[in-house]
C-alpha positions as CSV (number, residue, x, y, z in Angstrom):
1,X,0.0,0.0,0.0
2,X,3.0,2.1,1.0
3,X,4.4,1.8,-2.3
4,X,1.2,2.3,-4.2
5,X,1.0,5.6,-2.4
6,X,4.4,6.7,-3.3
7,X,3.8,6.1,-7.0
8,X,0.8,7.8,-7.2
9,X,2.8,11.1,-5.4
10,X,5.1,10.8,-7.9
11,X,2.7,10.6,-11.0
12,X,1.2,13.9,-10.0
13,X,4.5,15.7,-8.8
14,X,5.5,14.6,-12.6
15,X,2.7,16.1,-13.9
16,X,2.8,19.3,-11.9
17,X,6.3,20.1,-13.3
18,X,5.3,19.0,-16.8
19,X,2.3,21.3,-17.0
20,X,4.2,24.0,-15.2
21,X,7.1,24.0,-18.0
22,X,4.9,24.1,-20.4
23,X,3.0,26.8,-19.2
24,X,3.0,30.2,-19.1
25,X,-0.3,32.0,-18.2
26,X,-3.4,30.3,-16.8
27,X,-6.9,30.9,-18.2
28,X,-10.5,29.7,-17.9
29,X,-10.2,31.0,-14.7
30,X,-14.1,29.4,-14.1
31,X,-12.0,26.2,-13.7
32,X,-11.1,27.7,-9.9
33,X,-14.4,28.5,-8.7
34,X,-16.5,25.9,-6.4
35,X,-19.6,24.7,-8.1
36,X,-21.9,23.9,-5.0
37,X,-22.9,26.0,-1.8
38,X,-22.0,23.0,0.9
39,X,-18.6,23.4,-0.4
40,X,-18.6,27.6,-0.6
41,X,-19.8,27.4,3.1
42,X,-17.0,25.4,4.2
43,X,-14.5,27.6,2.5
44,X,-14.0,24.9,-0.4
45,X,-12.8,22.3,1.9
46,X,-14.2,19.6,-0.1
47,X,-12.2,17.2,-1.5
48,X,-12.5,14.6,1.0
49,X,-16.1,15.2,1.4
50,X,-18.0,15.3,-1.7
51,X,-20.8,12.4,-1.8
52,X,-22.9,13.5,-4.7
53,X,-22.8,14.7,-8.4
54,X,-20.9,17.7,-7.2
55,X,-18.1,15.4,-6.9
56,X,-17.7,15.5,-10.5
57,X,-15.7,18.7,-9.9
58,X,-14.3,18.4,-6.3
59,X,-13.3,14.6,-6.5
60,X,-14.4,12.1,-8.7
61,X,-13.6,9.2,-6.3
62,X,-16.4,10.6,-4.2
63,X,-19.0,9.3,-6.7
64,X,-18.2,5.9,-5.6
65,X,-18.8,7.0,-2.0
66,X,-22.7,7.6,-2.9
67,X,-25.5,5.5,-1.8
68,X,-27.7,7.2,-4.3
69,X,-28.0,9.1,-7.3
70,X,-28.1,12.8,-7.1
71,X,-29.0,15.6,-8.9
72,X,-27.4,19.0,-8.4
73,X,-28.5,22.4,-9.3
74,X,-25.7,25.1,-8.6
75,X,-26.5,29.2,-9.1
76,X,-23.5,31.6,-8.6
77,X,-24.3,35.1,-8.1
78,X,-20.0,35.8,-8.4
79,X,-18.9,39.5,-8.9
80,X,-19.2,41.6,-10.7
81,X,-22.7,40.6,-12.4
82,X,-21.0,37.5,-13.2
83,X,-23.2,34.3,-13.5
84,X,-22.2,31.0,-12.9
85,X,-23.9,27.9,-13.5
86,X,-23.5,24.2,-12.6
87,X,-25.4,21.1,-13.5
88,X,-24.4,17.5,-12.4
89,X,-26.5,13.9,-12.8
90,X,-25.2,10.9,-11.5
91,X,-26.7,8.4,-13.2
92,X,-25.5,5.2,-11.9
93,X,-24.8,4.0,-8.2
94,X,-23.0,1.3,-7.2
95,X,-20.3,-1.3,-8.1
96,X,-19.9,1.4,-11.3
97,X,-20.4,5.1,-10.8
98,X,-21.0,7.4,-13.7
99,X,-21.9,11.1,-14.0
100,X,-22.3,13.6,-16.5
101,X,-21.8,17.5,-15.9
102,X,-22.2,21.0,-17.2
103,X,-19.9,24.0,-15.7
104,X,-20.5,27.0,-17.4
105,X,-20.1,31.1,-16.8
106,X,-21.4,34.0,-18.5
107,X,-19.8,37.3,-18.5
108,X,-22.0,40.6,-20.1
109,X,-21.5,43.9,-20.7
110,X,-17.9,44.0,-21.7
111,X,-16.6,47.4,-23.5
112,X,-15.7,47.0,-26.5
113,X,-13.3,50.2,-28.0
114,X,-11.4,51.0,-31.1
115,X,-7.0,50.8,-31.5
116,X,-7.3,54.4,-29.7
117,X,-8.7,55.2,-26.1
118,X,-11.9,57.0,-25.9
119,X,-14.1,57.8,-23.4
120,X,-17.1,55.9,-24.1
121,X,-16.9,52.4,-25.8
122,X,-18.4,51.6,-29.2
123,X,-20.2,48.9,-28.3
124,X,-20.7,45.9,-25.4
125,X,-19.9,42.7,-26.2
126,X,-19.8,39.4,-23.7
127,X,-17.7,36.3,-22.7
128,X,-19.0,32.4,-22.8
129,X,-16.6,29.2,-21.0
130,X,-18.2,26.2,-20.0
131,X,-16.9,22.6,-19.4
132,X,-18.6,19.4,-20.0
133,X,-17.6,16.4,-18.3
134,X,-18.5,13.0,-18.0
135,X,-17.1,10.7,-14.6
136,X,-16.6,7.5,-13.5
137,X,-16.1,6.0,-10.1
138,X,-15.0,2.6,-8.9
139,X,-13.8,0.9,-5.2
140,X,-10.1,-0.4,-6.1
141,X,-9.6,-1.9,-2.7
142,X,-11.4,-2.2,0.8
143,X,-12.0,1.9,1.5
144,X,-10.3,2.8,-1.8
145,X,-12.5,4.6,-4.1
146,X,-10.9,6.1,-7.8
147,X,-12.5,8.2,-9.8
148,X,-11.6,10.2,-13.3
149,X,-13.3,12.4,-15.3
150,X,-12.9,13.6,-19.0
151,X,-13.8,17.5,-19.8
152,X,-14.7,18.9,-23.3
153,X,-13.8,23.1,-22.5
154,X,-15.0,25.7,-24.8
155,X,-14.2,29.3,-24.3
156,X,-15.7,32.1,-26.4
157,X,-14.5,35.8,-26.5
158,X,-16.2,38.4,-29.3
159,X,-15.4,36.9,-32.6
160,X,-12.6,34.4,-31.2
161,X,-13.4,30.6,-29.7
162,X,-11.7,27.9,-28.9
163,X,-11.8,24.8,-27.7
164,X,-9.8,21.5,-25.9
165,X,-9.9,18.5,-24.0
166,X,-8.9,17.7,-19.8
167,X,-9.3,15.5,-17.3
168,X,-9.2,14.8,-13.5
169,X,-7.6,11.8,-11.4
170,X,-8.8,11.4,-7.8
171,X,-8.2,9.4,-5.0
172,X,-10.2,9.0,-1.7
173,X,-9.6,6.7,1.0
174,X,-12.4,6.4,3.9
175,X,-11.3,5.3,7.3
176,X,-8.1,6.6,6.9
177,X,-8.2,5.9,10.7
178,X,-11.2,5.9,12.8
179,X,-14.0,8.6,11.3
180,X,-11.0,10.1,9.2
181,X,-11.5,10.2,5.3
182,X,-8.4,11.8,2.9
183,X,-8.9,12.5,-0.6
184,X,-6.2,13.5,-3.5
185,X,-7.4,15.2,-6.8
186,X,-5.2,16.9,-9.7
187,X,-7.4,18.6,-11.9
188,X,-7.4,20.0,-15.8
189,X,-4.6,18.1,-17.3
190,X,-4.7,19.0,-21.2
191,X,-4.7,21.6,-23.7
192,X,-6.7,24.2,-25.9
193,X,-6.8,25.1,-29.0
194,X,-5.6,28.8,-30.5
195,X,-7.4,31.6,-29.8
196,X,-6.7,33.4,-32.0
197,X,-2.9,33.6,-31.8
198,X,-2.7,31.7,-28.6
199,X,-3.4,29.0,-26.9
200,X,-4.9,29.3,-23.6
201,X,-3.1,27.7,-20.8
202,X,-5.1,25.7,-18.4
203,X,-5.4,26.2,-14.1
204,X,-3.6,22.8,-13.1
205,X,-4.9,22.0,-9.3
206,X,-3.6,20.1,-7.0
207,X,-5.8,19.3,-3.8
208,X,-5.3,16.6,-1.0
209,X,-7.4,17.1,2.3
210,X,-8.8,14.9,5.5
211,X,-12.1,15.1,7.0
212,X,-13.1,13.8,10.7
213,X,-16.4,13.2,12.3
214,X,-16.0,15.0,15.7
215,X,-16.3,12.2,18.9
216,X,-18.3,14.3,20.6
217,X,-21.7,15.0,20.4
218,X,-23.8,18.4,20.3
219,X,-27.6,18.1,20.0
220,X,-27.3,14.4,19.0
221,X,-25.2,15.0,16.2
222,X,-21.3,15.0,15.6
223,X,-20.0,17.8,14.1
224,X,-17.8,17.5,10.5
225,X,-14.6,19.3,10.1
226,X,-12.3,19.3,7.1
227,X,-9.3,21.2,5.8
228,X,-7.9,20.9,2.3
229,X,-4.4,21.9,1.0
230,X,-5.0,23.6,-2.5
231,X,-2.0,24.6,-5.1
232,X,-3.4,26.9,-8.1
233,X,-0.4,27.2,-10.7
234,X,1.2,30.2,-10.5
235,X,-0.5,31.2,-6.7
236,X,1.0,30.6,-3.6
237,X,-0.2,27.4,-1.8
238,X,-4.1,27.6,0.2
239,X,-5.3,26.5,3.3
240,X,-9.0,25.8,3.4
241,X,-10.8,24.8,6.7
242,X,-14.0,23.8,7.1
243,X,-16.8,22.9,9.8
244,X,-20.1,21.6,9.3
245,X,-22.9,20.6,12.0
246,X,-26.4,19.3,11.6
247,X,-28.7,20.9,13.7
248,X,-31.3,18.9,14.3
249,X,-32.7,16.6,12.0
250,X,-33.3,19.3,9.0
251,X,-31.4,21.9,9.5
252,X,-27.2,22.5,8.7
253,X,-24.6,25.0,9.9
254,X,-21.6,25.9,7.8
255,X,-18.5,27.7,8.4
256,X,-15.3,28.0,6.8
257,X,-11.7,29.7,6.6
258,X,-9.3,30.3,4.1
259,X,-5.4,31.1,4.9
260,X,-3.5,32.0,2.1
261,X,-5.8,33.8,0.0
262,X,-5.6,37.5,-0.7
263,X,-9.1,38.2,-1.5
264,X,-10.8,36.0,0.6
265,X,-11.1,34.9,4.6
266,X,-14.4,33.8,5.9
267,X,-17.4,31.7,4.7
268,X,-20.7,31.0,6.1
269,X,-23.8,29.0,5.1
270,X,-26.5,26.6,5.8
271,X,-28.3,23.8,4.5
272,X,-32.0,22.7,5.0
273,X,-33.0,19.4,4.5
274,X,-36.9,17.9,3.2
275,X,-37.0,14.3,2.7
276,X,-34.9,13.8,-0.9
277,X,-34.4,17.4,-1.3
278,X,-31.5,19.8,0.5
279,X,-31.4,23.7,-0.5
280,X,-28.1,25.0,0.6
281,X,-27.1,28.4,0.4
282,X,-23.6,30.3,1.1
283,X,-22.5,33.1,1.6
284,X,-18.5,34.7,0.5
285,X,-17.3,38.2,1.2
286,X,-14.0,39.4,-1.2
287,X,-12.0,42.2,0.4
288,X,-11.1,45.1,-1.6
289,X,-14.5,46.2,-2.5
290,X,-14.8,43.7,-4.8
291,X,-18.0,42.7,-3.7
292,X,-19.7,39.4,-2.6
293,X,-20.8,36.1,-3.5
294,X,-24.1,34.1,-2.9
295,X,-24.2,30.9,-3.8
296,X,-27.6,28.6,-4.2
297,X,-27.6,25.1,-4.6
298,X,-30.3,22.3,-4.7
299,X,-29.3,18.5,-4.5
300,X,-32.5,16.1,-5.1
301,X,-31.3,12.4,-4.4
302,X,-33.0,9.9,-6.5
């Protein structure tokens, strides 16, 4: 097991470097942003708990971690008028876990003005990326779940497009030790085509994290934590940490802190839950006036 481990480290530290070299500037920038609000509550600390379609984008292993199929329904109100959407269906459960997705965002109003400055623009124009995916998820071993997922990535600027082709590799291991779950994911390995002159670089991410159901009890439930080491090429490393408790039988607290981050600190959010059906919002303040995010999400489990 050790030495399974090991090789898997040094798979990803390979690719790192490879995509780093290779690299200079990073683009579909939509490729960063979390898709669900149980995951923007807990400051993105996600990776080693995902359990429905949402872990098409935060781990694909999770999907074997499921005991049902899920639907999720993600709105982003991000800033600066910025929409961002998110779709996932998991469509089978089991010994096989697949899942399709849609991640897309949506940027209006966008001046458009001639070769020389002026002071009002000639005209708006907007900006279209979205990333289709389809995941699959399978236990390897006892506890060892592996997931991958393939993405089709389409970007769309004025008059230029382009397109390419990624994928994901995650691990996830539950009962790391007792109530302790880790999870590994590098994310958006591949390439675009030119746009225009240019090929856009990808956001390589690297993120490994632990969860642990709390011993204790509060209100007759035991409160989650989880904190998830996150490495954006070309940013300095992240900290996310994350606490989530279940009040009651329908009702879910959120809370989460980034270190690291220059835009970004605190998160906060809750979850309510009706039979099949949870509603989850969250709620992220960005210093520097740039503004705030509310995030909406509904997961329907079949």
């Amino acid at each position: 097991m050790r030495k399974l481990l090991f090789l898997l480290f040094m798979i990803f530290m390979f690719l790192l470097n490879l995509n780093a070299q290779e690299a200079g500037r990073t683009g579909l920038a939509f490729l960063k942003i979390g898709v669900d609000a149980r995951a923007a509550g807990m400051a993105d600390a996600s990776t080693s708990i995902a359990r429905d379609a949402a872990s098409t984008y935060w781990n694909p292993a999770g999907l074997a971690m499921t005991n049902a199929n899920t639907i999720v329904l993600t709105h982003n109100s991000w800033l600066q008028d910025v929409n961002h959407e998110f779709i996932a269906v998991q469509m089978f459960n089991g010994r096989h876990n697949i899942a399709v997705s849609l991640n897309m965002i949506f940027v209006s109003g966008i001046a458009l003005r001639n070769d020389r400055a002026t002071e009002l623009p000639v005209g708006e124009t907007s900006a279209h990326n979205l990333a289709f995916a389809g995941s699959y998820a399978t236990t390897i071993f006892k506890d060892w779940r592996i997931g991958a997922q393939v993405k089709y990535l389409y970007e769309k600027y004025y008059l230029e497009s382009a397109d390419g082709f990624a994928f994901d590799v995650g691990l996830m291991l539950d009962q790391l030790i007792q109530d302790v779950t880790w999870g590994l994911v590098l994310q958006n390995i591949g390439s675009m085509t030119k746009l225009r002159n240019e090929s856009t670089s990808l956001p390589l991410i690297f993120r490994t994290g632990l969860s642990y159901l709390l011993p204790w009890q509060l209100l007759e439930s035991r409160p989650l934590v989880a904190a998830d080491l996150l490495y954006n090429e070309g940013a300095q490393g992240r900290l996310n940490l994350g606490l989530e408790y279940d009040f009651y039988s329908y009702l879910t607290l959120r809370t989460g802190y980034v270190i690291g981050s220059e835009t970004m600190t605190f998160t906060a959010g809750l979850g309510f839950d009706y039979g099949p059906l949870t509603i989850s919002y969250a709620f992220v303040p960005f210093q520097y006036d740039l503004g705030n995010s509310h995030r909406f999400s509904l997961v329907w489990s079949l």
